[in-house]
C-alpha positions in Angstrom: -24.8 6.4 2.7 -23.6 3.0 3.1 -24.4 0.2 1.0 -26.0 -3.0 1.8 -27.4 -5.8 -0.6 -31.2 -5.3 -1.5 -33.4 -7.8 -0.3 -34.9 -9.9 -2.7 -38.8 -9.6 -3.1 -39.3 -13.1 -4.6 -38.1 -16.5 -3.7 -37.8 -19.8 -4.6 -39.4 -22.9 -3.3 -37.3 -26.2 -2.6 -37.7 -27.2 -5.8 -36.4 -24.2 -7.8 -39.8 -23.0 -8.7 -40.1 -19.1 -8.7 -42.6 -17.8 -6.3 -43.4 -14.3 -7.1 -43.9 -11.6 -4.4 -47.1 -11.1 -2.2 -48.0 -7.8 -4.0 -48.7 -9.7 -7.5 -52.0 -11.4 -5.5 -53.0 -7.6 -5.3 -56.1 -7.0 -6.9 -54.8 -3.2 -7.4 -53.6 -2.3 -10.8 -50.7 0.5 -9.5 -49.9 -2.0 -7.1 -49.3 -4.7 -9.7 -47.5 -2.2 -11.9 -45.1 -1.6 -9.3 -44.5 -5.1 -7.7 -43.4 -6.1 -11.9 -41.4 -3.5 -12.3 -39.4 -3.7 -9.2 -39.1 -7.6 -9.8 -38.1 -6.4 -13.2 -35.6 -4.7 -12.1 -34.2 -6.8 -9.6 -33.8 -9.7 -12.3 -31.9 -7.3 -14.7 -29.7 -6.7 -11.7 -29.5 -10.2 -11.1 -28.1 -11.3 -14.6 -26.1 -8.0 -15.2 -24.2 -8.3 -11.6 -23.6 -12.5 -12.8 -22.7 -11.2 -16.1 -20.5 -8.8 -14.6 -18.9 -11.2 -12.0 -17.8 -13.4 -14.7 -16.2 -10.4 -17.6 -14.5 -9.3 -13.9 -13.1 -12.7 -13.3 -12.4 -13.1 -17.3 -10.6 -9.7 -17.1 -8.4 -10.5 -13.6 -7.3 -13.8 -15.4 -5.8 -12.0 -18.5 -4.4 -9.0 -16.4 -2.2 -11.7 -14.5 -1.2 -13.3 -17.7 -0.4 -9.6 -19.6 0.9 -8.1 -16.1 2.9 -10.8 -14.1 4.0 -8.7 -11.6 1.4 -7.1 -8.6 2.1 -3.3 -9.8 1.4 -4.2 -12.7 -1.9 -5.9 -12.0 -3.0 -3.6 -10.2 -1.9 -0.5 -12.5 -4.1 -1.9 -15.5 -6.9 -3.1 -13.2 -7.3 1.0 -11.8 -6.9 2.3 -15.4 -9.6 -0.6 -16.1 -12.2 0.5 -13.4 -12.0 4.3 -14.2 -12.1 3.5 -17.9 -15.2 1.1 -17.7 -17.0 3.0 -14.3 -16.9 6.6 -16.2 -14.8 7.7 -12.9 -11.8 10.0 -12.2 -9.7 8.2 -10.1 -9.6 4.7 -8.6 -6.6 4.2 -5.9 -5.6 0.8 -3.6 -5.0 1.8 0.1 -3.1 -0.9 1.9 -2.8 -1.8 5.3 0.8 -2.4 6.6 1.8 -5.6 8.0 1.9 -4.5 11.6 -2.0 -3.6 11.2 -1.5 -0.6 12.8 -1.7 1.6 9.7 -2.6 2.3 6.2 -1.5 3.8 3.2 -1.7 4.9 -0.3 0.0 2.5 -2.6 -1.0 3.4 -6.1 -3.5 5.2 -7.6 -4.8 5.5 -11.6 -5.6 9.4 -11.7 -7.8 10.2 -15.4 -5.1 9.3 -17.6 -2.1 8.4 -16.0 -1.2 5.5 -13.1 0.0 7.6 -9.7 2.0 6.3 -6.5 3.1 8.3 -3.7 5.9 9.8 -3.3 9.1 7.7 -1.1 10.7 10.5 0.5 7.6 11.9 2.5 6.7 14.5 -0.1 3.0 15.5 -0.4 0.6 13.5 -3.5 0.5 16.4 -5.6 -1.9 16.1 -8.6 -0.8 15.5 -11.8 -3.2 18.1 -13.9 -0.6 20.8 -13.7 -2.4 22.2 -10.7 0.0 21.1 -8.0 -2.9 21.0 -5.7 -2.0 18.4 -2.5 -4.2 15.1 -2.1 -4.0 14.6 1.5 -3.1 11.0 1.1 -2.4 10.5 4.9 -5.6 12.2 6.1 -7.9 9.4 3.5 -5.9 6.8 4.7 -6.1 7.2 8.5 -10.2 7.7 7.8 -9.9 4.5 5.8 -8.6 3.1 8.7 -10.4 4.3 11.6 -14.0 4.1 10.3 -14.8 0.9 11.5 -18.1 0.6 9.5 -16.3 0.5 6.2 -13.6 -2.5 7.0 -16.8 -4.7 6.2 -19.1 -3.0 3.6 -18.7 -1.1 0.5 -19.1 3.2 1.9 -20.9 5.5 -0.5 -19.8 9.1 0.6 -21.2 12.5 -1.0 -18.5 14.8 -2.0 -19.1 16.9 1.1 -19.8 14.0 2.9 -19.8 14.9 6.9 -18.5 11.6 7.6 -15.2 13.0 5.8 -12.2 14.8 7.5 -12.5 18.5 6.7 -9.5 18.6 4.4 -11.1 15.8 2.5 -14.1 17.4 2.0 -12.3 20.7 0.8 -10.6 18.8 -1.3 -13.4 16.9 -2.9 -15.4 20.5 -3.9 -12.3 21.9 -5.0 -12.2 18.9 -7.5 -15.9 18.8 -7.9 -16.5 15.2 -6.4 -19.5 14.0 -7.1 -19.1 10.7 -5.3 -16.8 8.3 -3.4 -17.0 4.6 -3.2 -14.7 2.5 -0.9 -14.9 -0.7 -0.7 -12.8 -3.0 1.4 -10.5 -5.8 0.0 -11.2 -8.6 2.4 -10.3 -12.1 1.6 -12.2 -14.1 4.8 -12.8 -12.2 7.4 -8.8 -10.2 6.9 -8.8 -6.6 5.7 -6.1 -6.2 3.7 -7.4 -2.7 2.3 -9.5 -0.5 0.2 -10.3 0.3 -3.1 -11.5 3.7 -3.6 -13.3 5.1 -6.5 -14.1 8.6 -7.2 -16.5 10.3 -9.8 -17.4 13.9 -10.7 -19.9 13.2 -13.2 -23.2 14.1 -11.6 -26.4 11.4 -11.6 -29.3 10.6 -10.5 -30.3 7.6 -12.0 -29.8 4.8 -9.4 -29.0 2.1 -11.6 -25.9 4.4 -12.3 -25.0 4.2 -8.3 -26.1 0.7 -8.1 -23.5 -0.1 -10.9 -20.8 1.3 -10.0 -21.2 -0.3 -6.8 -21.7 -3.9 -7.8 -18.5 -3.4 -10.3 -16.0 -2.1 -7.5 -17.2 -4.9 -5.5 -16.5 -7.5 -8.1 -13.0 -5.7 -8.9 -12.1 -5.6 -5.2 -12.9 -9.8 -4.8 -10.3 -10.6 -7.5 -7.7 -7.8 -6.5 -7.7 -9.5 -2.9 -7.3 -12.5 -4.3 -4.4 -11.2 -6.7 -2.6 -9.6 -3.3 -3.4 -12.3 -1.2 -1.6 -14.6 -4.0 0.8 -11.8 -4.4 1.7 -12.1 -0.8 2.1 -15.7 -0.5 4.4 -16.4 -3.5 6.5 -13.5 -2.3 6.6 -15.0 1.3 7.8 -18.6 -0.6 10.6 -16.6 -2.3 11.5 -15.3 1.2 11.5 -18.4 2.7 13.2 -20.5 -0.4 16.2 -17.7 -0.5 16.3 -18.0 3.6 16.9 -22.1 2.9 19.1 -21.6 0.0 21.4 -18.8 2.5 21.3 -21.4 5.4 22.2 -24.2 3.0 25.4 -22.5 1.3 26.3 -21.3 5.2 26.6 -25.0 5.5 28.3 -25.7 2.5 30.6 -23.1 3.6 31.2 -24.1 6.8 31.7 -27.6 5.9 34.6 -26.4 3.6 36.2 -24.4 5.9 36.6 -27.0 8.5 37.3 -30.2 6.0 39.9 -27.4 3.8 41.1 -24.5 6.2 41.0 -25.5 9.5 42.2 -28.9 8.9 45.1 -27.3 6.3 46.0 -25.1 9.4 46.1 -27.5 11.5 48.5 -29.7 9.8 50.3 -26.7 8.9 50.9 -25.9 12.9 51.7 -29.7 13.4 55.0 -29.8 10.8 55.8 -26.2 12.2 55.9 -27.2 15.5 57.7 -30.5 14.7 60.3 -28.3 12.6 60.8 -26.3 15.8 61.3 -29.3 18.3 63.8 -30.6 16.1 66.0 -27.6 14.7 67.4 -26.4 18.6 70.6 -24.5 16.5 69.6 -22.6 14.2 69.9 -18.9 13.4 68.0 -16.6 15.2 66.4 -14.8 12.8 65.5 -18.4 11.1 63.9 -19.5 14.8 61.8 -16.1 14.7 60.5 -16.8 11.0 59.4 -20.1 12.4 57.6 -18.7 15.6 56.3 -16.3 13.5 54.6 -18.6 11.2 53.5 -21.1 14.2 51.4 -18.0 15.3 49.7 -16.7 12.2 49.1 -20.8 11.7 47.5 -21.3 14.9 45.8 -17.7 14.5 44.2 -18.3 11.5 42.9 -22.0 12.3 41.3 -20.6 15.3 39.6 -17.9 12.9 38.7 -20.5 11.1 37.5 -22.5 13.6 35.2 -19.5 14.7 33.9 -19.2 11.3 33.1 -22.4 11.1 30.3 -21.6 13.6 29.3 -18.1 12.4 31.1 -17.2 8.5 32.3 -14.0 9.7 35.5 -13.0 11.7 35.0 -12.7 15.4 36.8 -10.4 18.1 38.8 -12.9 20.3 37.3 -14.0 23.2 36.7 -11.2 25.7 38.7 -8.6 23.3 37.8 -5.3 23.1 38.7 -3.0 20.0 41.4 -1.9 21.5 42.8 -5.0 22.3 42.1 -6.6 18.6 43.4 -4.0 17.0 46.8 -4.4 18.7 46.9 -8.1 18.3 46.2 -7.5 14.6 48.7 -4.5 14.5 51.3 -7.3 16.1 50.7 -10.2 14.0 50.7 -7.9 10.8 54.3 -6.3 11.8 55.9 -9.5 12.3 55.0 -10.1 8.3 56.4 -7.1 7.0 59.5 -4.5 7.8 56.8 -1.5 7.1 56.0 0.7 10.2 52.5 -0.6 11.8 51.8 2.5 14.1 48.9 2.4 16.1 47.2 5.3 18.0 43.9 3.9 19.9 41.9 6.4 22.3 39.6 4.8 25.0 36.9 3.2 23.6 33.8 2.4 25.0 32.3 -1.0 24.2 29.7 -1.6 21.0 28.2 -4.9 21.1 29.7 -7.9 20.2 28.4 -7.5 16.7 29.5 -4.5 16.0 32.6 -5.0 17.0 33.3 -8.0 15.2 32.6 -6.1 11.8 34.6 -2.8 12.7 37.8 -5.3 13.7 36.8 -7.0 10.2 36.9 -4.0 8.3 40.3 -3.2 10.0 41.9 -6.1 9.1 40.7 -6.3 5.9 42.3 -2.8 5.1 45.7 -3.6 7.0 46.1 -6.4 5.2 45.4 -4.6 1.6 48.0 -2.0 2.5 51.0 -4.7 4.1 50.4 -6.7 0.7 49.2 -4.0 -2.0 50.1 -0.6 -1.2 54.2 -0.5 -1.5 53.9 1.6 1.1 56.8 3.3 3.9 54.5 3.3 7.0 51.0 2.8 8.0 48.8 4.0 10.3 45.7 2.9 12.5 43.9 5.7 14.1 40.6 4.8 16.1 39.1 7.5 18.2 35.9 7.8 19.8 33.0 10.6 18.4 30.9 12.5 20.8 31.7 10.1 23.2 29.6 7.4 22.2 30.5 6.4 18.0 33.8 5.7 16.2 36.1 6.9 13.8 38.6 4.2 13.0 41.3 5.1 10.1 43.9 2.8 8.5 46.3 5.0 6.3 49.1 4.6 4.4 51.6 6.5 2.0 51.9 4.2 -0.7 51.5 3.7 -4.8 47.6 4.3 -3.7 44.9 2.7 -5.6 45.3 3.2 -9.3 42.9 2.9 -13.1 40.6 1.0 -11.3 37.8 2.4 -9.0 37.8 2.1 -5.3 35.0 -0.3 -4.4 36.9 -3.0 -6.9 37.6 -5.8 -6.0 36.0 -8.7 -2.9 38.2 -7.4 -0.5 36.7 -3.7 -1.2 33.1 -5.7 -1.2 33.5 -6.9 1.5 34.2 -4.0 4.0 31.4 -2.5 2.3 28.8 -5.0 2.7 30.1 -4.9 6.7 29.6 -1.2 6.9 26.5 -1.7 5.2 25.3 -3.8 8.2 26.1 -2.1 11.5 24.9 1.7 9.7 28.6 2.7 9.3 29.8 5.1 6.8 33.2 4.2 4.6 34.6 6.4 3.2 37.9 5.3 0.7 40.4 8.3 -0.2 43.0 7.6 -2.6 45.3 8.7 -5.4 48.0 7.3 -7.0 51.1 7.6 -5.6 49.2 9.7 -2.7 48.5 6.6 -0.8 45.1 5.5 0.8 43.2 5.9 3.7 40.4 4.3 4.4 37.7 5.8 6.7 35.2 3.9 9.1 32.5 6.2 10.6 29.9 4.5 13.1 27.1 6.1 15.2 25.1 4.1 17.3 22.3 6.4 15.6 22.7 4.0 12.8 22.7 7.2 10.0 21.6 5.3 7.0 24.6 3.7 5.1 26.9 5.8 2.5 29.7 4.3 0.7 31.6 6.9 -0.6 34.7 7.1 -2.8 36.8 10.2 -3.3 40.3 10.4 -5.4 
């Protein structure tokens, strides 16, 4: 049955007087009798339910200080509810921000605080049973009976308002009762409380009870999640302005140090090149070479400026970046560059900008670290529609220090990390290193792995 408030049988006038109800004029004695003890009655459920709102509002005050944080809260207020409502289990059901769902989030279970499995596995009970709660079937009932997302729901343990599987479950654990109640702060739903009991009785102030304390529970555990909520959504936003605010900073350094140093760089290189017309060739190549990685670089650095990350040249493809990083890097060192590029489709600019990051972050590690006799880039399309690019080389490899060491190891991490890719990093000493991008446009979640 669902439960609604009582209405009262007295009232008061406009000056706070109590006027009692029409029966007490009633010349009949039964009649008398009954109209006392029902106004009896309804003034003991007056004072207890003020009494009660005020040890609940006492209690949800202390919880917050004792258990800062919202699991927490809400562990000790479940454990609190079955404790003080003689019940078996209390659980929060929450509904998902998209409001097109709900689910269990926790639940305190006789002695012990319960929350659902991550992975998809089924709420087993924790008596030793291994029976299955069927979490998913109470939630979507939860959320599709429309009469309980605005008044507490008292359900029989074979209630026919239940699914099926529900109701077998609730004989098979002896349900006596099931209370839900909705945790609304306005008129937003944000979920439900639940409480179940398997002690059988039939006094009504028992049922009335239990009632009126859920309901005072589920006011200030709205009001804890509703707070919950908003400081949480202030930490988002603050962390959001401090991240914009250090992009700034960043980019502000990078233009005022980099791309000015760059450019000052180019200017005396160029000036050096006007001026020396007879000198060696080999001294005239070193100088063109370091005119281009200058101007290369304070271009990069002009793009990051803009967006703090490398970019793809305007236009490039893989392909093409990769050969004007295979280039640039050769005319730094005498080691071998070989590159061996299929035809690639294209990925979206973003993606693209962090697979040529990742590229040249290795390339460079293995001109400057590696010691090594040749190098090679490999990138090759998978199934047609994903990547495997591979920079290799057959150097000193990395040793006594693990693989993901390191910002320039971060780094290519972190930008795997982003577009779903997998890195793998292979390595031994003296075996050289090769390290391993693997992209699917099925974005396969992220794994970082690192194999000597």
């Amino acid at each position: 049955m669902e439960h609604t408030a009582q209405p009262s049988h007295s009232t008061c006038d406009g000056g706070g007087r109590f006027n009692p109800p029409s029966e007490v004029a009633s010349s009949d004695p039964e009649i008398l009798r009954a109209a006392l003890v029902r106004e009896s009655r309804e003034r003991r459920r007056a004072e207890c339910s003020a009494t009660m709102q005020m040890e609940v509002v006492n209690l949800a005050r202390d919880l917050l200080v004792r258990e800062p944080d919202i699991e927490g809260f809400f562990g000790a207020l479940t454990k609190t509810m079955v404790d003080d409502s003689e019940s078996h289990t209390c659980a929060v059901w929450l509904i998902d921000e998209s409001a097109e769902r709900c689910e269990l989030w926790l639940a305190f279970v006789k002695d012990r605080l319960f929350t659902p499995p991550k992975d998809g596995r089924p709420c087993e009970s924790n008596d030793g049973t291994k029976r299955v709660f069927p979490c998913e079937r109470m939630a979507a009932h939860l959320f599709d009976y429309k009469p309980g997302w605005g008044v507490t729901v008292q359900y029989d343990g074979d209630d026919a308002r239940l699914p099926e599987e529900l109701r077998e479950f609730g004989i098979e654990q002896q349900w006596h009762s099931v209370v839900a109640t909705p945790l609304t702060l306005g008129t937003r739903t944000l979920g439900w409380m639940t409480v179940c009991s398997v002690s059988a009785s039939d006094d009504p102030e028992t049922h009335w009870w239990r009632v009126a304390l859920i309901e005072a529970v589920a006011r200030q555990a709205a009001l804890a999640l509703h707070h919950s909520r908003l400081v949480e959504t202030n930490r988002i936003e603050e962390r959001r302005k401090a991240i914009l605010e250090e992009r700034n900073r960043l980019a502000r350094d990078i233009h005022d140090n980099l791309a000015q140093g760059f450019a000052a760089i180019l200017m005396q290189l160029q000036a050096v090149q006007r001026d020396a017309r007879c000198l060696a060739p080999s001294v005239s190549s070193t100088i063109e070479t370091a005119i281009d990685l200058a101007r290369t670089h304070l271009t990069e650095a002009r793009r990051s400026v803009g967006t703090l990350r490398p970019n793809v040249s305007n236009g490039d493809d893989i392909a093409t970046a990769l050969k004007r990083l295979t280039n640039l890097n050769q005319r730094t060192t005498t080691v071998p560059i070989d590159l061996v590029v299929d035809e690639l489709p294209r990925f979206g600019d973003g993606v693209e900008r962090e697979i040529v990051a990742i590229a040249q972050e290795a390339l460079t590690n293995a001109v400057r670290h590696s010691r090594a006799r040749r190098i090679t880039i490999r990138a090759a399309t998978v199934k047609s529609v994903g990547l495997r690019l591979s920079v290799a080389d057959d150097g000193r490899g990395i040793a006594r220090e693990p693989a993901g060491t390191g910002f320039g190891m971060t780094s290519m991490q972190e930008r795997a990390e982003r577009i779903g890719a997998s890195l793998t990093i292979v390595t031994a000493p003296r075996n050289g290193t090769e390290v391993v991008l693997a992209w699917d446009p099925a974005s396969v979640p992220t794994q970082v792995h690192v194999a000597t």
